[in-house]
ZALUM-367016 format. One record per residue: residue in three letters; z negated, y negated, x negated of N, C-alpha, C in turn. Coordinates in Angstrom, 2 decimals. Each point is the difference from the previous one (the first is absolute). Layout:
<recs>
<rec residuo="ALA" n_up="Z" n_north="Y" n_east="X" ca_up="Z" ca_north="Y" ca_east="X" c_up="Z" c_north="Y" c_east="X"/>
...
</recs>
This chain:
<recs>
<rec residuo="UNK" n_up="-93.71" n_north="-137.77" n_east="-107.59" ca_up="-0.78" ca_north="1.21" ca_east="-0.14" c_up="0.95" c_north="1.15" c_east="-0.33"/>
<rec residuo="UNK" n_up="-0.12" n_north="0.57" n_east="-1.42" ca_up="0.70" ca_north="1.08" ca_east="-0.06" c_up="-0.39" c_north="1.12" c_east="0.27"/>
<rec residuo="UNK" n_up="0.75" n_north="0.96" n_east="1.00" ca_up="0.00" ca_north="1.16" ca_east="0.64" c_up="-0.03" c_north="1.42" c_east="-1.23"/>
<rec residuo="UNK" n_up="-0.89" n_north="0.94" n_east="0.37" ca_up="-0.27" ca_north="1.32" ca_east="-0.94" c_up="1.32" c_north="0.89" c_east="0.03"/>
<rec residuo="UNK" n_up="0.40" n_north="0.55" n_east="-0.49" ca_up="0.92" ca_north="0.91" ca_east="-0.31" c_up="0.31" c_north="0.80" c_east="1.03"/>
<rec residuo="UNK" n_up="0.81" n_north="0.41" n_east="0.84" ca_up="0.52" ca_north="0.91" ca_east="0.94" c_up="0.39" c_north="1.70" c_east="-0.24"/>
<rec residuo="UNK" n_up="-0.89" n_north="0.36" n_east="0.40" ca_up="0.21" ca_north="1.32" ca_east="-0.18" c_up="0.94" c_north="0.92" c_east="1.11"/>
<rec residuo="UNK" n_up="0.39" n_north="0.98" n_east="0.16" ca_up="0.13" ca_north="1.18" ca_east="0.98" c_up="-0.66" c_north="0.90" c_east="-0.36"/>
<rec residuo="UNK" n_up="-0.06" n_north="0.02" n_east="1.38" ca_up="-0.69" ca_north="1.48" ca_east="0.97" c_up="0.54" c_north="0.89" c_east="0.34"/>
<rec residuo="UNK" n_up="-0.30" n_north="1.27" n_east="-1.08" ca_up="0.42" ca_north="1.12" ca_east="-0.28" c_up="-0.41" c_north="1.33" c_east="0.58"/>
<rec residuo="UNK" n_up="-0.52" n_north="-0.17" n_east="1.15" ca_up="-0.25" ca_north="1.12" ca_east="0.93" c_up="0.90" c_north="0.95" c_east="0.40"/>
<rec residuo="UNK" n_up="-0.31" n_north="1.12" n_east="0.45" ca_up="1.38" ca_north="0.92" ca_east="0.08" c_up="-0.44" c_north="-0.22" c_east="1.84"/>
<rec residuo="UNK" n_up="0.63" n_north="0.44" n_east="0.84" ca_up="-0.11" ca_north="-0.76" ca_east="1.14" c_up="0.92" c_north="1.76" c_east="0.28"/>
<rec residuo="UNK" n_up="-1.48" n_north="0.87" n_east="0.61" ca_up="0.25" ca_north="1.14" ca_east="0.76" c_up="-0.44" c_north="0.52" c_east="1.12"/>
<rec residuo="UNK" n_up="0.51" n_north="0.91" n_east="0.71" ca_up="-1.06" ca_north="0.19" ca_east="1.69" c_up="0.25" c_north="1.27" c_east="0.18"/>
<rec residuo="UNK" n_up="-0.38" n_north="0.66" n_east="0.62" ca_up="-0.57" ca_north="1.28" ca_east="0.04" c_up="-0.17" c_north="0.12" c_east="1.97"/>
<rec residuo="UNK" n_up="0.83" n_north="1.12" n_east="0.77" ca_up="-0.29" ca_north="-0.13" ca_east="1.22" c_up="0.30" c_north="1.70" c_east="0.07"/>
<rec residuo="UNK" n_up="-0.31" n_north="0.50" n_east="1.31" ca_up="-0.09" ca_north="1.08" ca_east="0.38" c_up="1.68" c_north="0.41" c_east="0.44"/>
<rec residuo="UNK" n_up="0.42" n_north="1.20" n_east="-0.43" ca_up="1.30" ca_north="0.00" ca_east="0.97" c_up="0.12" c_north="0.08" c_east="1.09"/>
<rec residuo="UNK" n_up="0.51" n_north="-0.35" n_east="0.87" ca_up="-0.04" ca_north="0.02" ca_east="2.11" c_up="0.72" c_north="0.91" c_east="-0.27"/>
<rec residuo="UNK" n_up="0.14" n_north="1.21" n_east="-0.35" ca_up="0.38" ca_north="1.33" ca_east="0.47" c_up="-1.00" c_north="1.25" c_east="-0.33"/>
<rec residuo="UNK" n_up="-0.55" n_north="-0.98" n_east="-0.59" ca_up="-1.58" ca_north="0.96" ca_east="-0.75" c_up="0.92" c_north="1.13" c_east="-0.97"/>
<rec residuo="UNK" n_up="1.10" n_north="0.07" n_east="-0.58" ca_up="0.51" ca_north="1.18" ca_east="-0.48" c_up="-0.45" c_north="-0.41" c_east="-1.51"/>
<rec residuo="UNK" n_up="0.08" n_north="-1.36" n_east="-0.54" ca_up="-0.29" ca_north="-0.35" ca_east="-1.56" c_up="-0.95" c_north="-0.56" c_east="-0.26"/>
<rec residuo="UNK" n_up="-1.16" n_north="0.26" n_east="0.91" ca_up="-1.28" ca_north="-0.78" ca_east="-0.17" c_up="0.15" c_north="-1.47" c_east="-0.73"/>
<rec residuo="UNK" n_up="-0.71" n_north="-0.36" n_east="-1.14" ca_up="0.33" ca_north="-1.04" ca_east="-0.31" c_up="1.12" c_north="-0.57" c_east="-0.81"/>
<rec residuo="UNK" n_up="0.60" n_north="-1.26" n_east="0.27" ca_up="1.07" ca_north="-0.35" ca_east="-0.49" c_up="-0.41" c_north="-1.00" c_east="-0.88"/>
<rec residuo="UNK" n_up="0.88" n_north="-0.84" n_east="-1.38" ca_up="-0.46" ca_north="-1.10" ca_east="-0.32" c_up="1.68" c_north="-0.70" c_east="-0.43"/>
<rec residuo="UNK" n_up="-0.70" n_north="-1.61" n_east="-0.01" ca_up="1.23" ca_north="-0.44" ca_east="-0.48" c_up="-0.03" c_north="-1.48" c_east="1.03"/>
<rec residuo="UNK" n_up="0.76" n_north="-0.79" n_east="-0.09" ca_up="0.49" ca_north="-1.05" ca_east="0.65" c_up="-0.38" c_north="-0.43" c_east="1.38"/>
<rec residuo="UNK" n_up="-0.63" n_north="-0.72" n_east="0.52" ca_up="-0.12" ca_north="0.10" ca_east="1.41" c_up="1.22" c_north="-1.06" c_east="0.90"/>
<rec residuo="UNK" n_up="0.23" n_north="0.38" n_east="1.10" ca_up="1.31" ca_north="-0.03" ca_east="0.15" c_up="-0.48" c_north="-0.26" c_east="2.09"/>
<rec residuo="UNK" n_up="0.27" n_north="-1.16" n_east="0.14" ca_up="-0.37" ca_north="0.12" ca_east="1.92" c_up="2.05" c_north="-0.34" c_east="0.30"/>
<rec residuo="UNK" n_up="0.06" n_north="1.04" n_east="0.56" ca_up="1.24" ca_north="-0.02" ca_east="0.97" c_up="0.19" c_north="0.33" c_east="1.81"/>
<rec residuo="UNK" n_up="1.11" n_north="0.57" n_east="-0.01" ca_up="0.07" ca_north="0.17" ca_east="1.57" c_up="0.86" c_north="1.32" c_east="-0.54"/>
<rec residuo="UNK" n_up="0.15" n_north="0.90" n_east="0.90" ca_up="0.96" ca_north="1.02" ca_east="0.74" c_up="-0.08" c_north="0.24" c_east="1.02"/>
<rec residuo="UNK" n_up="1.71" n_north="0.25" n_east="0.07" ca_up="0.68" ca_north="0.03" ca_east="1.42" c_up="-0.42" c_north="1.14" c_east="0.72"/>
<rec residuo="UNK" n_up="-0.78" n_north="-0.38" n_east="1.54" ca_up="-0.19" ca_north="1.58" ca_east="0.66" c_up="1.00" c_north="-0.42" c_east="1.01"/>
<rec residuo="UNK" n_up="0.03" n_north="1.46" n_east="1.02" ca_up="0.55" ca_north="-0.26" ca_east="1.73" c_up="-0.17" c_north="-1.09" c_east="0.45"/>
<rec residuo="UNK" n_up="-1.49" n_north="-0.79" n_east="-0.30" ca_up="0.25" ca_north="-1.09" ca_east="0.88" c_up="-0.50" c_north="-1.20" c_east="-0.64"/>
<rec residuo="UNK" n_up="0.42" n_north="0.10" n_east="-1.50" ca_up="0.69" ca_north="-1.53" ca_east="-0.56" c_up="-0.78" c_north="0.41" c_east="-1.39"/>
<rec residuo="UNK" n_up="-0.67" n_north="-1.22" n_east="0.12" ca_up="-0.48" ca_north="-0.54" ca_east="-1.89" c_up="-2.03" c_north="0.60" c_east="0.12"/>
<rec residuo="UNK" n_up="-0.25" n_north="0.68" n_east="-0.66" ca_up="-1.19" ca_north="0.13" ca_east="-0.30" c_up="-0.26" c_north="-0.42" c_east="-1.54"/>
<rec residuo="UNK" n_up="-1.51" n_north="-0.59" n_east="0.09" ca_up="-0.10" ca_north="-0.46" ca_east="-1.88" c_up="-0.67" c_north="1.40" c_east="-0.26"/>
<rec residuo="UNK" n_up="-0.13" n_north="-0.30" n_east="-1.22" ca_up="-0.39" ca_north="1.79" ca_east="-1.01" c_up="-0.24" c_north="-0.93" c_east="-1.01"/>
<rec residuo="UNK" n_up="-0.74" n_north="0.74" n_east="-1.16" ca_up="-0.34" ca_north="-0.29" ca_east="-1.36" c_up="0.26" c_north="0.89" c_east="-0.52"/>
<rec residuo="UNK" n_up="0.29" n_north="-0.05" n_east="-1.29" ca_up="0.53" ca_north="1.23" ca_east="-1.20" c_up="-0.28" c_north="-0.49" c_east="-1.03"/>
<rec residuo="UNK" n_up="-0.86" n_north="1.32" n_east="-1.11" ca_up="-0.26" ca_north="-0.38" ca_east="-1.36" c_up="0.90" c_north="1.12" c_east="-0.26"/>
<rec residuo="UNK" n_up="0.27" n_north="-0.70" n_east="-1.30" ca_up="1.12" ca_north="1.06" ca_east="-1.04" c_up="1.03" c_north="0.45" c_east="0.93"/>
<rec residuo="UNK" n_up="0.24" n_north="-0.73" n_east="0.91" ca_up="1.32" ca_north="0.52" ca_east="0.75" c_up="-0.51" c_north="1.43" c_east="0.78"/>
<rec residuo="UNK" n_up="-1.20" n_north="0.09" n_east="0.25" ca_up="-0.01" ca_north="0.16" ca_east="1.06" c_up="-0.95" c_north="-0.28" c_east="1.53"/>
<rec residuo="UNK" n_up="0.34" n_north="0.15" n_east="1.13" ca_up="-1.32" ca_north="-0.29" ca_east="1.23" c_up="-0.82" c_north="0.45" c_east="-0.39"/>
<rec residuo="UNK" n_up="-1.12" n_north="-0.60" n_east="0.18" ca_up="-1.40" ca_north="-0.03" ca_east="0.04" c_up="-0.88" c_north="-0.38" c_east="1.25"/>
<rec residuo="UNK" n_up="-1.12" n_north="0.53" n_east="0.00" ca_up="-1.19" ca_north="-0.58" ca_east="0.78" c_up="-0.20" c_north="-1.35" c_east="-0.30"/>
<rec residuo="UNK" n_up="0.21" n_north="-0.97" n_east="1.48" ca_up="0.11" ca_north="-1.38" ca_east="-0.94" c_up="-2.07" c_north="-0.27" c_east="-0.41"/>
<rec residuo="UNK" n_up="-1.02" n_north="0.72" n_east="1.08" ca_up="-1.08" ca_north="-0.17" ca_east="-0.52" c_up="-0.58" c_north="0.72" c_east="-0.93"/>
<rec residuo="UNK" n_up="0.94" n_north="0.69" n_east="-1.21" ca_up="-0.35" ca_north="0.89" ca_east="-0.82" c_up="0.48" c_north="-0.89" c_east="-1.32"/>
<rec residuo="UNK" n_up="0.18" n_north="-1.15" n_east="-0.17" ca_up="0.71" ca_north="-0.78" ca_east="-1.28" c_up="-0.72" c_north="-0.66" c_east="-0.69"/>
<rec residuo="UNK" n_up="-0.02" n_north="0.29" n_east="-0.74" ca_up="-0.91" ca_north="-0.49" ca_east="-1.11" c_up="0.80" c_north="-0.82" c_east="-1.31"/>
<rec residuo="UNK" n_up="-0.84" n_north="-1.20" n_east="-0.55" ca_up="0.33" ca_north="-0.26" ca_east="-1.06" c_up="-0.57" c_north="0.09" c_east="-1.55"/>
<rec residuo="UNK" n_up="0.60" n_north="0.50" n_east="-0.72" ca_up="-0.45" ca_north="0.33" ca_east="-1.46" c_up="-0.81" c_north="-0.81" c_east="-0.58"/>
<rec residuo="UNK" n_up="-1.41" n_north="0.69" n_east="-0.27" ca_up="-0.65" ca_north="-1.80" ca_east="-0.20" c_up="0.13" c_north="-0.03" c_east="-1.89"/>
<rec residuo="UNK" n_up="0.94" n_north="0.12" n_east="-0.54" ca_up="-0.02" ca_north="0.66" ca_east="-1.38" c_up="-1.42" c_north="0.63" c_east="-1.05"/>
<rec residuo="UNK" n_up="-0.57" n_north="0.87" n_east="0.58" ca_up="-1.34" ca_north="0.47" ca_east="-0.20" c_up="-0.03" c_north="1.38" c_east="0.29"/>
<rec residuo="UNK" n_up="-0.33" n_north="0.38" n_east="-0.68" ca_up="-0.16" ca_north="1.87" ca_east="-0.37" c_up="-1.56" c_north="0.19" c_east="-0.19"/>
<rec residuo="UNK" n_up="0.06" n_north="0.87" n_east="0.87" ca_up="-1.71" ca_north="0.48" ca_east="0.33" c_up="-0.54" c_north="1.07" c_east="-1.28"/>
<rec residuo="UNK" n_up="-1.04" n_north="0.75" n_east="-0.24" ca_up="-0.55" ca_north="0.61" ca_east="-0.93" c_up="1.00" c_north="1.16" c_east="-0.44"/>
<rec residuo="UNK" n_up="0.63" n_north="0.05" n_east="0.96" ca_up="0.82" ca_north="1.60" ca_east="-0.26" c_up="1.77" c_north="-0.36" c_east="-0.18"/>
<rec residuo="UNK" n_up="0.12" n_north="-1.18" n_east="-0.66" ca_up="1.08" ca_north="-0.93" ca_east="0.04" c_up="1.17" c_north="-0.24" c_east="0.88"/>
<rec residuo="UNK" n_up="-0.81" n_north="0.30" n_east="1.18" ca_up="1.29" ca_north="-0.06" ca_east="1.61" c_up="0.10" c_north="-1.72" c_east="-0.01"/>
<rec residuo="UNK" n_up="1.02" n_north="-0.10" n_east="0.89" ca_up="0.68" ca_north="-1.19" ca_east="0.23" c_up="-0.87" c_north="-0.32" c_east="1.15"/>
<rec residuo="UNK" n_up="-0.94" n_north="-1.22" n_east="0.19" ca_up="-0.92" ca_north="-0.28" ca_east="0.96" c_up="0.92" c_north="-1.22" c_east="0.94"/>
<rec residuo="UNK" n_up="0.18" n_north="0.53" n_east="1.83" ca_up="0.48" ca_north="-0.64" ca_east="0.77" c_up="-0.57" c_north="-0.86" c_east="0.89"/>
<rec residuo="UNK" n_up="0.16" n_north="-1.18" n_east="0.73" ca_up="-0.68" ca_north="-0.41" ca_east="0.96" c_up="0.18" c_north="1.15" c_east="0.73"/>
<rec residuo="UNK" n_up="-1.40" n_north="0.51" n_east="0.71" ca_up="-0.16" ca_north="0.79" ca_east="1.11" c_up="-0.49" c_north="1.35" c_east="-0.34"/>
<rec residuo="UNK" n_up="0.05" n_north="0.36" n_east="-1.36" ca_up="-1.05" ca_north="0.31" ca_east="-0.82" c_up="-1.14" c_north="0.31" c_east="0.26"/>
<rec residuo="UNK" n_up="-0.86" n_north="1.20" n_east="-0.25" ca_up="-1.60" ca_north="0.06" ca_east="0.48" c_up="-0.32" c_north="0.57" c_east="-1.49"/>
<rec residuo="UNK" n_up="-1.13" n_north="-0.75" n_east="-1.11" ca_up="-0.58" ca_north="0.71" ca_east="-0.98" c_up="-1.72" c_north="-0.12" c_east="-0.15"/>
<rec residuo="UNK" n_up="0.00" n_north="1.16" n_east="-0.53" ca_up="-1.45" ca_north="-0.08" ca_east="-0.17" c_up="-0.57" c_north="-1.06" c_east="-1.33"/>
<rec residuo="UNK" n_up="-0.84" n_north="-0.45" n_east="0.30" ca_up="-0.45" ca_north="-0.32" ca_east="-1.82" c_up="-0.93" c_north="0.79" c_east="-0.52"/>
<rec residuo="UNK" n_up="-0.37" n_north="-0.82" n_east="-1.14" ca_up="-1.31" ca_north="1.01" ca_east="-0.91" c_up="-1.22" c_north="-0.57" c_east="0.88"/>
<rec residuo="UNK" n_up="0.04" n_north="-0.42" n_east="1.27" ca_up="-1.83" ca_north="-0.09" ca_east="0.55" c_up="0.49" c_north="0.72" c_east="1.08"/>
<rec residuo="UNK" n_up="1.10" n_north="1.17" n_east="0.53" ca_up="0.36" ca_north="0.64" ca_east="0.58" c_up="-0.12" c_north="-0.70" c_east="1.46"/>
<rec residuo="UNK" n_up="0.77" n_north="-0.99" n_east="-0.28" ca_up="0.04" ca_north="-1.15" ca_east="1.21" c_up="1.97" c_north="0.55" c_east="0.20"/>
<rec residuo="UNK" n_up="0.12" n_north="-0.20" n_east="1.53" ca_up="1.42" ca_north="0.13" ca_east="0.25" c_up="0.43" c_north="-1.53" c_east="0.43"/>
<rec residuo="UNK" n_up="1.12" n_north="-0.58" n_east="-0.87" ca_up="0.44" ca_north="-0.44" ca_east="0.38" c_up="1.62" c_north="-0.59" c_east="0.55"/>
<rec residuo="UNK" n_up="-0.12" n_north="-0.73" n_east="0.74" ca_up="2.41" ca_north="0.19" ca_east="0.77" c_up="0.07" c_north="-1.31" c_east="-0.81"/>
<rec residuo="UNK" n_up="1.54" n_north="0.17" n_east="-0.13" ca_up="0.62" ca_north="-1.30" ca_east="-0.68" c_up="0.63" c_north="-0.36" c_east="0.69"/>
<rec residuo="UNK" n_up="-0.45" n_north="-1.45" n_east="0.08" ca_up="0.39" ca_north="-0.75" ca_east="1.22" c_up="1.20" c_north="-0.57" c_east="-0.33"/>
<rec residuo="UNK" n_up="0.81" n_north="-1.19" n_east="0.75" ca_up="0.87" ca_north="-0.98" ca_east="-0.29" c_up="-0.29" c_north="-1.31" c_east="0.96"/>
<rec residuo="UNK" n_up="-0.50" n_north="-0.73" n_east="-0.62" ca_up="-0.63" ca_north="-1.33" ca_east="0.68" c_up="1.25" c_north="-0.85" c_east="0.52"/>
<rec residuo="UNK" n_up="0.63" n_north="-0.36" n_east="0.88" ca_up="1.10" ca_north="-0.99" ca_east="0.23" c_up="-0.54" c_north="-1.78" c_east="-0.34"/>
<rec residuo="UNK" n_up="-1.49" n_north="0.22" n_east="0.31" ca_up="-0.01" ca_north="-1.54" ca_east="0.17" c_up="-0.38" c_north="-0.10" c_east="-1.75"/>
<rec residuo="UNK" n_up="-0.63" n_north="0.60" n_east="-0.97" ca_up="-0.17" ca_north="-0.36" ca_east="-1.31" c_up="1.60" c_north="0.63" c_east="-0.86"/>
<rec residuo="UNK" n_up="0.69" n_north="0.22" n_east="0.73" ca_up="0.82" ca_north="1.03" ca_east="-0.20" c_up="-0.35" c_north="0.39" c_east="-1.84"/>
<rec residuo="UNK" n_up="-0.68" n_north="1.33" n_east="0.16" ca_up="-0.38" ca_north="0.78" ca_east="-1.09" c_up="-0.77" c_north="1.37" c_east="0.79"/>
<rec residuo="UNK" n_up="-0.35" n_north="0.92" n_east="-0.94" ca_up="0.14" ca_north="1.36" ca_east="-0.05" c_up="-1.64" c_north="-0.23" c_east="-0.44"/>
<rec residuo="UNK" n_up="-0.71" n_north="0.83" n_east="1.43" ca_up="-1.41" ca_north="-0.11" ca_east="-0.16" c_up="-0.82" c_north="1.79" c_east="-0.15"/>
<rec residuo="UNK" n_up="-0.96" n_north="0.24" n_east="-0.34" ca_up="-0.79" ca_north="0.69" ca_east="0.56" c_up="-1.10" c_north="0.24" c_east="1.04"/>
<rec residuo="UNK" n_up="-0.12" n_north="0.55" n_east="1.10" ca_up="-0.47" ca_north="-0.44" ca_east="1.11" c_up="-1.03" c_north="1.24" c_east="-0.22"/>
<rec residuo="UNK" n_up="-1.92" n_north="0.24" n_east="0.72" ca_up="-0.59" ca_north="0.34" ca_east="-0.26" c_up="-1.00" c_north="-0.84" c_east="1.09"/>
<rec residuo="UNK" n_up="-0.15" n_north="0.91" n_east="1.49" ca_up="-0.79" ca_north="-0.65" ca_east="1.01" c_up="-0.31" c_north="-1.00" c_east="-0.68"/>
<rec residuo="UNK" n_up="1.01" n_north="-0.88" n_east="0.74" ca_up="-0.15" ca_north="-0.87" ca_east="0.54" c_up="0.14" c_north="-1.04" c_east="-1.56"/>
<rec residuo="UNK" n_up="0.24" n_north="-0.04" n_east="-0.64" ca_up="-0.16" ca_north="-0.65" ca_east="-1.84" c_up="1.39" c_north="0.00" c_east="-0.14"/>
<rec residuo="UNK" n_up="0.47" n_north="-0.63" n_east="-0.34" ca_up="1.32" ca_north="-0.63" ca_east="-1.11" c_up="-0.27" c_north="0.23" c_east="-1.52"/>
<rec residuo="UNK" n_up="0.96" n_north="0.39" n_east="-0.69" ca_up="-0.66" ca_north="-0.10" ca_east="-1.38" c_up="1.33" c_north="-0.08" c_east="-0.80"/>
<rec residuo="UNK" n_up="0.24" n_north="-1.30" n_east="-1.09" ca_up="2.00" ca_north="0.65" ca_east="-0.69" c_up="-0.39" c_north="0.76" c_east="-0.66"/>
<rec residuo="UNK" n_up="0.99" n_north="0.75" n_east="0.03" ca_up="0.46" ca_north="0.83" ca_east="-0.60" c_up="-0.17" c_north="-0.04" c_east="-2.00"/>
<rec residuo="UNK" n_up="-0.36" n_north="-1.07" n_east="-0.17" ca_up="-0.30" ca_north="-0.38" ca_east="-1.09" c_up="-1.69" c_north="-0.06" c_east="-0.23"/>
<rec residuo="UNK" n_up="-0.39" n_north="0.06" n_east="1.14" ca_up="-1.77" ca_north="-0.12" ca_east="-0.24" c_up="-0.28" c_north="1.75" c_east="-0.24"/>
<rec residuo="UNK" n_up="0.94" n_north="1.14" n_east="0.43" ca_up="-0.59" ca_north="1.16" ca_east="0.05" c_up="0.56" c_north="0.32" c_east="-1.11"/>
<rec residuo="UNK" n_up="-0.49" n_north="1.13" n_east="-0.55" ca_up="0.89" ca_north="0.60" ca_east="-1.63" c_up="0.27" c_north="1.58" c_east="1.08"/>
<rec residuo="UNK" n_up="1.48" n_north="-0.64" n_east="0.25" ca_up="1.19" ca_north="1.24" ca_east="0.36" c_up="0.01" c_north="1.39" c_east="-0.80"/>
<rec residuo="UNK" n_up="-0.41" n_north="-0.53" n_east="-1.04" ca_up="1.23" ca_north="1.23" ca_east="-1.05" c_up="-1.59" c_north="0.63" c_east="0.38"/>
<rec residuo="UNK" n_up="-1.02" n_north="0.02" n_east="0.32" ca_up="-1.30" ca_north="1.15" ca_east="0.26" c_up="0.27" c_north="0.31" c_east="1.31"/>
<rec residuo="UNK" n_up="1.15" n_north="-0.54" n_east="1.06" ca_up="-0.11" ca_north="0.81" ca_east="1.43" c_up="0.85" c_north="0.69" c_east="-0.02"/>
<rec residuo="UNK" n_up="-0.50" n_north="0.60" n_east="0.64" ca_up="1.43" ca_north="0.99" ca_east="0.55" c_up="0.85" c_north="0.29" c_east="1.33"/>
<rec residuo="UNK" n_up="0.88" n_north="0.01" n_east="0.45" ca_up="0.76" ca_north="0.15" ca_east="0.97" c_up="-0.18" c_north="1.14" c_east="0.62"/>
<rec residuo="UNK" n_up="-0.78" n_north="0.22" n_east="1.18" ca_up="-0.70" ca_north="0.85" ca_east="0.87" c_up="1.47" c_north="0.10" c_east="1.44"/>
<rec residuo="UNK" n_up="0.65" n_north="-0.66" n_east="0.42" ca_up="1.02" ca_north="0.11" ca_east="1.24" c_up="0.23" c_north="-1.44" c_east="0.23"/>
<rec residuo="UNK" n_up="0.86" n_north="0.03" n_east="1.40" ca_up="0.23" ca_north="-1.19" ca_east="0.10" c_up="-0.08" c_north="-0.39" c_east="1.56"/>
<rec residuo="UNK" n_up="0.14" n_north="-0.72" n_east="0.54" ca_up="-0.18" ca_north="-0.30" ca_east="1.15" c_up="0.85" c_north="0.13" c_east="1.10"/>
<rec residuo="UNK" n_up="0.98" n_north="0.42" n_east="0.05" ca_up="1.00" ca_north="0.46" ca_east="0.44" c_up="-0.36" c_north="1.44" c_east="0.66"/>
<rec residuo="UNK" n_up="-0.28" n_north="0.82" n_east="-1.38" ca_up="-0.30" ca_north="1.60" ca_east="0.04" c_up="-1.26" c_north="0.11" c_east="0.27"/>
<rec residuo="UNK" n_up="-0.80" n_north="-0.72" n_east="-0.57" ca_up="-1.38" ca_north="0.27" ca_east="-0.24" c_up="-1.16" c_north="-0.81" c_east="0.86"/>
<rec residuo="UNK" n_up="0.32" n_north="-0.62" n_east="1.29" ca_up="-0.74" ca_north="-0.85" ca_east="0.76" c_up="-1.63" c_north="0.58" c_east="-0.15"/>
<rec residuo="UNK" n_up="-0.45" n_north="1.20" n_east="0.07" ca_up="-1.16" ca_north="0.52" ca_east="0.06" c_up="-0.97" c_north="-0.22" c_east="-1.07"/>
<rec residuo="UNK" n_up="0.67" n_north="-0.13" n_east="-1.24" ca_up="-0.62" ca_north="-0.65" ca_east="-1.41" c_up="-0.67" c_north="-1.28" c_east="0.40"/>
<rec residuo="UNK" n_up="0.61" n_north="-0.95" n_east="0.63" ca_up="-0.73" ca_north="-1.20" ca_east="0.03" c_up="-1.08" c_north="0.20" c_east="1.46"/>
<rec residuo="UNK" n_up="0.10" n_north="1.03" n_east="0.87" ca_up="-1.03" ca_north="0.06" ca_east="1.29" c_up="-1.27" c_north="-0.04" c_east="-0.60"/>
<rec residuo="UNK" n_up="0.10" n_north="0.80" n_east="-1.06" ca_up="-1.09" ca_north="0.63" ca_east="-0.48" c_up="-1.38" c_north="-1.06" c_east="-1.29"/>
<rec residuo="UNK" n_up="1.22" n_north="-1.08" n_east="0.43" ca_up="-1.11" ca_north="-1.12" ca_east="-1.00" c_up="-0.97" c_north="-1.76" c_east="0.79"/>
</recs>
């Protein structure tokens, strides 16, 4: 049985986290889990683009630009055109990049992105999703 042609996968592979000093709001670039040394030994930390971050503020680039051509992240909140809000999830067990919408799953490929728009994110914006 001969095998189909082998391609690569050409994704750009970016993340996006909050700075833990709150001084540079958001950072982007590389995600990075380490340790630094305190008084009393090894603590882990995460850093994008070289620098700490909120480790529950990290998001990954799902390569998709919303109506207003922003860079759309897991963790993400956009509206669509039926003025539905929805968060972008990150599924571990399908591992892929979902849209979530009480209680509904939907890929990211079933919705047409380039009509939503990026309303906040979940991090900053917890109150966006109370409200649905």
């Amino acid at each position: 049985m001969a095998m189909g042609k082998r391609t690569q996968m050409n994704m750009e592979w970016k993340f996006r986290g909050w700075d833990a000093t709150g001084n540079k709001g958001w950072v982007y670039g590389d995600l990075v889990h380490n340790q630094k040394i305190t008084k009393t030994g090894l603590e882990p930390r995460v850093m994008v683009g070289g620098y700490e971050v909120v480790p529950e503020s990290v998001g990954l680039w799902t390569g998709r630009k919303d109506s207003n051509g922003k860079d759309i992240f897991v963790g993400d909140i956009l509206r669509d055109a039926w003025d539905l809000v929805n968060e972008v999830i990150w599924d571990d067990d399908a591992a892929g990049v979902y849209l979530y919408y009480k209680d509904i799953y939907s890929t990211f490929m079933d919705k047409e992105y380039e009509h939503m728009e990026i309303i906040g994110n979940n991090f900053l914006n917890k109150e966006l999703l109370d409200n649905e």
